[in-house]
N, CA, C and O atoms as a GROMACS GRO file, in nm:
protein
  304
    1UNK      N    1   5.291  14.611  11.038
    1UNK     CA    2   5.221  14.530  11.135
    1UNK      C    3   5.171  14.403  11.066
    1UNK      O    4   5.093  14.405  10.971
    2UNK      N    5   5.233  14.267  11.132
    2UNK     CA    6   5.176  14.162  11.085
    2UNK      C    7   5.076  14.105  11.168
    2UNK      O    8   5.080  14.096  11.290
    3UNK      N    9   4.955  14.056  11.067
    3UNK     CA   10   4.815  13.994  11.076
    3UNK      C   11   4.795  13.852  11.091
    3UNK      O   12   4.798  13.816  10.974
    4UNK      N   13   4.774  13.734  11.170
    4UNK     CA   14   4.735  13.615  11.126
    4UNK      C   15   4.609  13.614  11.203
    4UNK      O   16   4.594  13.662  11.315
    5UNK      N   17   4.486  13.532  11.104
    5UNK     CA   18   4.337  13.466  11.164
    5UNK      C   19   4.379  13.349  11.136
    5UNK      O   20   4.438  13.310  11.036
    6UNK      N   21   4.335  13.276  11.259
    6UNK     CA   22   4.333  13.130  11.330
    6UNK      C   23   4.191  13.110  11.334
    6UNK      O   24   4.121  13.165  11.419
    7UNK      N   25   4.151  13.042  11.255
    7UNK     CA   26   3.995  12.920  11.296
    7UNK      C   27   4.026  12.796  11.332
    7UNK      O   28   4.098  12.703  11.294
    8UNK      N   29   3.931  12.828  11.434
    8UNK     CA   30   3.947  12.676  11.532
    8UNK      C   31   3.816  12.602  11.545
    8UNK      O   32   3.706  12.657  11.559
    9UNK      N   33   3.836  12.482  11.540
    9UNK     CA   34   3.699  12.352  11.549
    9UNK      C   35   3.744  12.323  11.731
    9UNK      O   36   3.845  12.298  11.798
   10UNK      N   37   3.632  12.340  11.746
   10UNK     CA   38   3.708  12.262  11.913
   10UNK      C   39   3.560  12.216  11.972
   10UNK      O   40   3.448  12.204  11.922
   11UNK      N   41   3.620  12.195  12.108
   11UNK     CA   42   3.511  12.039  12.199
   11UNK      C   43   3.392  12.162  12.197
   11UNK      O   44   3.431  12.273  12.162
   12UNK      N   45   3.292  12.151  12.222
   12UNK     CA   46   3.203  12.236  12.247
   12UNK      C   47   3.185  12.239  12.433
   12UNK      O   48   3.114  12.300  12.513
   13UNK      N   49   3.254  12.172  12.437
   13UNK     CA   50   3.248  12.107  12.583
   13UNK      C   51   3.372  12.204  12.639
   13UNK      O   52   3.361  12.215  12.761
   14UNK      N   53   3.459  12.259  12.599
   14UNK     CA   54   3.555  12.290  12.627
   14UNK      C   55   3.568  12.425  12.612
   14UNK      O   56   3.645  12.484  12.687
   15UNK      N   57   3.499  12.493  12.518
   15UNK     CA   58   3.496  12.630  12.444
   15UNK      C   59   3.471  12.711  12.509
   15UNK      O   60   3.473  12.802  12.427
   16UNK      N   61   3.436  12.774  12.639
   16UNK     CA   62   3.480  12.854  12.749
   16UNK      C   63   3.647  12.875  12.768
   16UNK      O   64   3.722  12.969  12.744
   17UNK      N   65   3.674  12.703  12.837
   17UNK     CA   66   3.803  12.740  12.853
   17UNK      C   67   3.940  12.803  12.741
   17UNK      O   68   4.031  12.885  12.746
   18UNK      N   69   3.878  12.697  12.640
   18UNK     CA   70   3.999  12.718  12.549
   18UNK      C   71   3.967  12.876  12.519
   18UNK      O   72   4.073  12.934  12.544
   19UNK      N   73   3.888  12.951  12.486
   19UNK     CA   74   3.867  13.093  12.464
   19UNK      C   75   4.005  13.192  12.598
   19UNK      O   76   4.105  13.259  12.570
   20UNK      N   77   3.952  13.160  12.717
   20UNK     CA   78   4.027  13.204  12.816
   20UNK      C   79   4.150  13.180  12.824
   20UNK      O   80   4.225  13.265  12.873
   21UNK      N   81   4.199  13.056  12.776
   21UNK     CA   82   4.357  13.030  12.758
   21UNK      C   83   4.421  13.098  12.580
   21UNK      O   84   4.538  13.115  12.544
   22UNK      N   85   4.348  13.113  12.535
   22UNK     CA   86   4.401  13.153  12.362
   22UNK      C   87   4.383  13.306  12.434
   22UNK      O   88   4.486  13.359  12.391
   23UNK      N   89   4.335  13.383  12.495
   23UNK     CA   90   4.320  13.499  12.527
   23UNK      C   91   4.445  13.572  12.572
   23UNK      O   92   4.476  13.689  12.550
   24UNK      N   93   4.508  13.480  12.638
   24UNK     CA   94   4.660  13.484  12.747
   24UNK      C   95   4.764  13.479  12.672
   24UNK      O   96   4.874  13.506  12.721
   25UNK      N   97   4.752  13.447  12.542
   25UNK     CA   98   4.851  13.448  12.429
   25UNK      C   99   4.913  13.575  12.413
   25UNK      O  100   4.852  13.676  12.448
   26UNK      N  101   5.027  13.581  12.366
   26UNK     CA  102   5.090  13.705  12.333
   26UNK      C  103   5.037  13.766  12.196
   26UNK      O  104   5.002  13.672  12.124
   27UNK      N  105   5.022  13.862  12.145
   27UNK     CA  106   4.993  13.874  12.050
   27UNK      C  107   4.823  13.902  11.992
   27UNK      O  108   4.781  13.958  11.891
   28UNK      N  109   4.759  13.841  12.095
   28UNK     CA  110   4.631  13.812  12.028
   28UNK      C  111   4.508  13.954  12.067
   28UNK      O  112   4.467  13.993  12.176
   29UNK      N  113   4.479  14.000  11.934
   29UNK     CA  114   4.409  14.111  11.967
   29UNK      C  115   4.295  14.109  11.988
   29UNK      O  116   4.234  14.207  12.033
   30UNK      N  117   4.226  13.965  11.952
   30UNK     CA  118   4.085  13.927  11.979
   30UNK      C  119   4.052  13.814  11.920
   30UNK      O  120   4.084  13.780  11.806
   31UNK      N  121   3.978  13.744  12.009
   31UNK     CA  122   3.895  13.653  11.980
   31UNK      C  123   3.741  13.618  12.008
   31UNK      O  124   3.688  13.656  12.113
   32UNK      N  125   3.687  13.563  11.935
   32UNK     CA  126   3.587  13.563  11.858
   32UNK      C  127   3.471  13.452  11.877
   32UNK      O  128   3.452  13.427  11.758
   33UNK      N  129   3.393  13.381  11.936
   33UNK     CA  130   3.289  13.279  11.870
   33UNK      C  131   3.222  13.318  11.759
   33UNK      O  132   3.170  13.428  11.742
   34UNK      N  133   3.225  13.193  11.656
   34UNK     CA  134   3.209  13.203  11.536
   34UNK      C  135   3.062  13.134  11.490
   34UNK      O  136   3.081  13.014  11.512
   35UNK      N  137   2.979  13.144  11.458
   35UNK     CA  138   2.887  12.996  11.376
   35UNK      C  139   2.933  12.997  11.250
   35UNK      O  140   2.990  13.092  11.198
   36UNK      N  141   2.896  12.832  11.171
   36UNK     CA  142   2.968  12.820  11.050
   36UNK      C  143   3.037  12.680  11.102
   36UNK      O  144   3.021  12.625  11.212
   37UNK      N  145   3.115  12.640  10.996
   37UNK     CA  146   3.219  12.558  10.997
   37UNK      C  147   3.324  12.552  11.103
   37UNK      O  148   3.378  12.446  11.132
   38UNK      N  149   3.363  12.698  11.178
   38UNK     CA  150   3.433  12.709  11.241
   38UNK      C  151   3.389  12.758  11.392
   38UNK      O  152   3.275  12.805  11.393
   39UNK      N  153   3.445  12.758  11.498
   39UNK     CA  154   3.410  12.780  11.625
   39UNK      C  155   3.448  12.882  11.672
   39UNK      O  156   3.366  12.950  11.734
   40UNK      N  157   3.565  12.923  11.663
   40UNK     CA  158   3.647  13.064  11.728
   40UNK      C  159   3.752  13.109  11.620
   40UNK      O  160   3.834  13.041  11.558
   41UNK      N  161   3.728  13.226  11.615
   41UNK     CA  162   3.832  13.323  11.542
   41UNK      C  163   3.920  13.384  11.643
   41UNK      O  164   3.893  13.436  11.752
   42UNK      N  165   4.062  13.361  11.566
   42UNK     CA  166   4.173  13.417  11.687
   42UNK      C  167   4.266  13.516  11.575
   42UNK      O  168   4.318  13.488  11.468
   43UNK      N  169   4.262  13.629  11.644
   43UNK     CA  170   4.321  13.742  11.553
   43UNK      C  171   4.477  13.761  11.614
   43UNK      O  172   4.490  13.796  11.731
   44UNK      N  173   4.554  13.744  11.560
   44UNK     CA  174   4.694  13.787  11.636
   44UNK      C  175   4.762  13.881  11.552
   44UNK      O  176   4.749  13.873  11.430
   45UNK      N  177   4.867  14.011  11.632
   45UNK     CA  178   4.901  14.127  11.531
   45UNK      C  179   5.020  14.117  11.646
   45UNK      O  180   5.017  14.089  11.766
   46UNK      N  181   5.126  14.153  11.552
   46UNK     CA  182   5.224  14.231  11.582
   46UNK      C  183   5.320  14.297  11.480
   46UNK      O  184   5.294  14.320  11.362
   47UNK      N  185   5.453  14.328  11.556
   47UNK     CA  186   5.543  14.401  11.459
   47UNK      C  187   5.616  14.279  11.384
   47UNK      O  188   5.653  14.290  11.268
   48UNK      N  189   5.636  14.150  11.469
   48UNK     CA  190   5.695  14.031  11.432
   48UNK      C  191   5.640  13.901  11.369
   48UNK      O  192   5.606  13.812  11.447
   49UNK      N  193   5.628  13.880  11.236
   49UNK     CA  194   5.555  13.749  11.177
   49UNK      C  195   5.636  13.672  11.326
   49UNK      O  196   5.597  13.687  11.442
   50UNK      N  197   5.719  13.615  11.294
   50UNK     CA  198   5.837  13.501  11.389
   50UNK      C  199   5.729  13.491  11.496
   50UNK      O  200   5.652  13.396  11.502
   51UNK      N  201   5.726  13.611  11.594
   51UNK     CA  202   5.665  13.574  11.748
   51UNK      C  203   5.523  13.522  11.709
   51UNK      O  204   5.496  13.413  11.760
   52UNK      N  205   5.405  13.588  11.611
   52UNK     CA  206   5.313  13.516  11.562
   52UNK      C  207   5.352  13.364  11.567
   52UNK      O  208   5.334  13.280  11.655
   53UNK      N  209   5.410  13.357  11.447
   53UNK     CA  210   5.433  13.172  11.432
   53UNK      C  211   5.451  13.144  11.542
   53UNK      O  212   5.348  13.108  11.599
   54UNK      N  213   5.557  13.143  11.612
   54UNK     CA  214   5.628  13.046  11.767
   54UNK      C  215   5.475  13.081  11.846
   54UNK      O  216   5.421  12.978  11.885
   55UNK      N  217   5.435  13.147  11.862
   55UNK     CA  218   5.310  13.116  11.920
   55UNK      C  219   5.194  13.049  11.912
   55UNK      O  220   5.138  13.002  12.011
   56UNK      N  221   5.140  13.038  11.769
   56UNK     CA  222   5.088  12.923  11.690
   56UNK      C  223   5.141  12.807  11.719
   56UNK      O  224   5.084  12.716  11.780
   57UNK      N  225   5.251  12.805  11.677
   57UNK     CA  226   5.343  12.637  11.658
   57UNK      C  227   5.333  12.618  11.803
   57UNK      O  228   5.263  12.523  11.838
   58UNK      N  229   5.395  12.698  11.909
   58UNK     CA  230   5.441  12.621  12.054
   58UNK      C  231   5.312  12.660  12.138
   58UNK      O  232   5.323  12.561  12.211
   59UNK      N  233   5.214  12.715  12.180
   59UNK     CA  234   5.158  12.761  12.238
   59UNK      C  235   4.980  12.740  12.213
   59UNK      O  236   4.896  12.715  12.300
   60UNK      N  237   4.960  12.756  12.089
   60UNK     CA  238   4.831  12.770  12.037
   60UNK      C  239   4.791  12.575  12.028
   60UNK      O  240   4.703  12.533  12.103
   61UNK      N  241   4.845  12.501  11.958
   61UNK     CA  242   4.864  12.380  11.943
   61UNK      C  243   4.839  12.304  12.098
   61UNK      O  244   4.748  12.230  12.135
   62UNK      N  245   4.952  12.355  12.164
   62UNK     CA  246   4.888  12.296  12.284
   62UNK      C  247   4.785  12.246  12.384
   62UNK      O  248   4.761  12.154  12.464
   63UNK      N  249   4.738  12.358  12.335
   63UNK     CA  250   4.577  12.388  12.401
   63UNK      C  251   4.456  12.242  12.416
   63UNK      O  252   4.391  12.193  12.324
   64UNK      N  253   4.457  12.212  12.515
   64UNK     CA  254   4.355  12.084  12.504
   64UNK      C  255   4.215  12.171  12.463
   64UNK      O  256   4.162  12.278  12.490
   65UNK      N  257   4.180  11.998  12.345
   65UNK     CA  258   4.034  12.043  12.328
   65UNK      C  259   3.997  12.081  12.155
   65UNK      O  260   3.897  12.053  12.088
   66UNK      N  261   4.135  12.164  12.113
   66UNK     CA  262   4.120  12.262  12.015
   66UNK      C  263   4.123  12.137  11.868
   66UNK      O  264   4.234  12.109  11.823
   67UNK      N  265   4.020  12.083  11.816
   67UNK     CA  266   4.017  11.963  11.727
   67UNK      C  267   4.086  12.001  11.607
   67UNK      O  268   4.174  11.921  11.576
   68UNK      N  269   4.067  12.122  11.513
   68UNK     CA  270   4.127  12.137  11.374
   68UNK      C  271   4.183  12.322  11.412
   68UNK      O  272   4.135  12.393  11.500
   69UNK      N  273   4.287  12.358  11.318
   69UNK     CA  274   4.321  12.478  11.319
   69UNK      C  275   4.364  12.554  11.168
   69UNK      O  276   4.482  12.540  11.134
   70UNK      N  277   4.290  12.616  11.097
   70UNK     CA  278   4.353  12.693  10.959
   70UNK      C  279   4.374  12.840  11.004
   70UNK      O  280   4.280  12.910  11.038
   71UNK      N  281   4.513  12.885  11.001
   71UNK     CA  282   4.606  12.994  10.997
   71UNK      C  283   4.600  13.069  10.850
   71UNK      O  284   4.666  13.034  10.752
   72UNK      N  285   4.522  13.161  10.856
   72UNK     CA  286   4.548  13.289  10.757
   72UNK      C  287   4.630  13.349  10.748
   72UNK      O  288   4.568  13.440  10.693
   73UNK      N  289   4.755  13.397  10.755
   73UNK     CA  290   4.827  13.508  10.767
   73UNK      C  291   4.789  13.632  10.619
   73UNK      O  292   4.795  13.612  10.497
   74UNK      N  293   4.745  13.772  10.709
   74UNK     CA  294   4.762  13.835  10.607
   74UNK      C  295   4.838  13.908  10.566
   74UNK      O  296   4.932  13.925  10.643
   75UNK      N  297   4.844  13.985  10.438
   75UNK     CA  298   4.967  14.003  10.342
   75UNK      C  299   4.974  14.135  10.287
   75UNK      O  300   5.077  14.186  10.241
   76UNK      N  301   4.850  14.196  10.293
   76UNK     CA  302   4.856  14.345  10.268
   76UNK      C  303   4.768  14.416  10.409
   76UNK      O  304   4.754  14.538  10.419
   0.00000   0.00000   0.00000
């Protein structure tokens, strides 16, 4: 089973919605409001790194609002 955490900086103005649309994602087992540096933690798991990424890259990115994004993938 592959792991990636997504931290996201986003509008504060916006952070309802974008929560509700990152929710609708495939993959995503939970997400999170964060305090700190970062705003929302987005946990995504599956059997497939690939569908992770293409979802990040095409899907997650999209998202109005979402200002900075660092992708963890984990490894053990």
């Amino acid at each position: 089973m592959s792991e990636a955490y997504v931290l996201l900086n986003v509008n504060h103005k916006n952070q309802a919605s974008i929560i509700d649309q990152v929710k609708s994602l495939a993959g995503v087992k939970a997400v999170k409001s964060v305090y700190g540096i970062y705003d929302i933690l987005v946990i995504f798991e599956s059997d497939d790194l690939q569908q992770i990424k293409n979802e990040i890259d095409n899907n997650l990115h999209s998202i109005g609002g979402i200002e900075n994004l660092t992708t963890l993938i984990s490894v053990a």
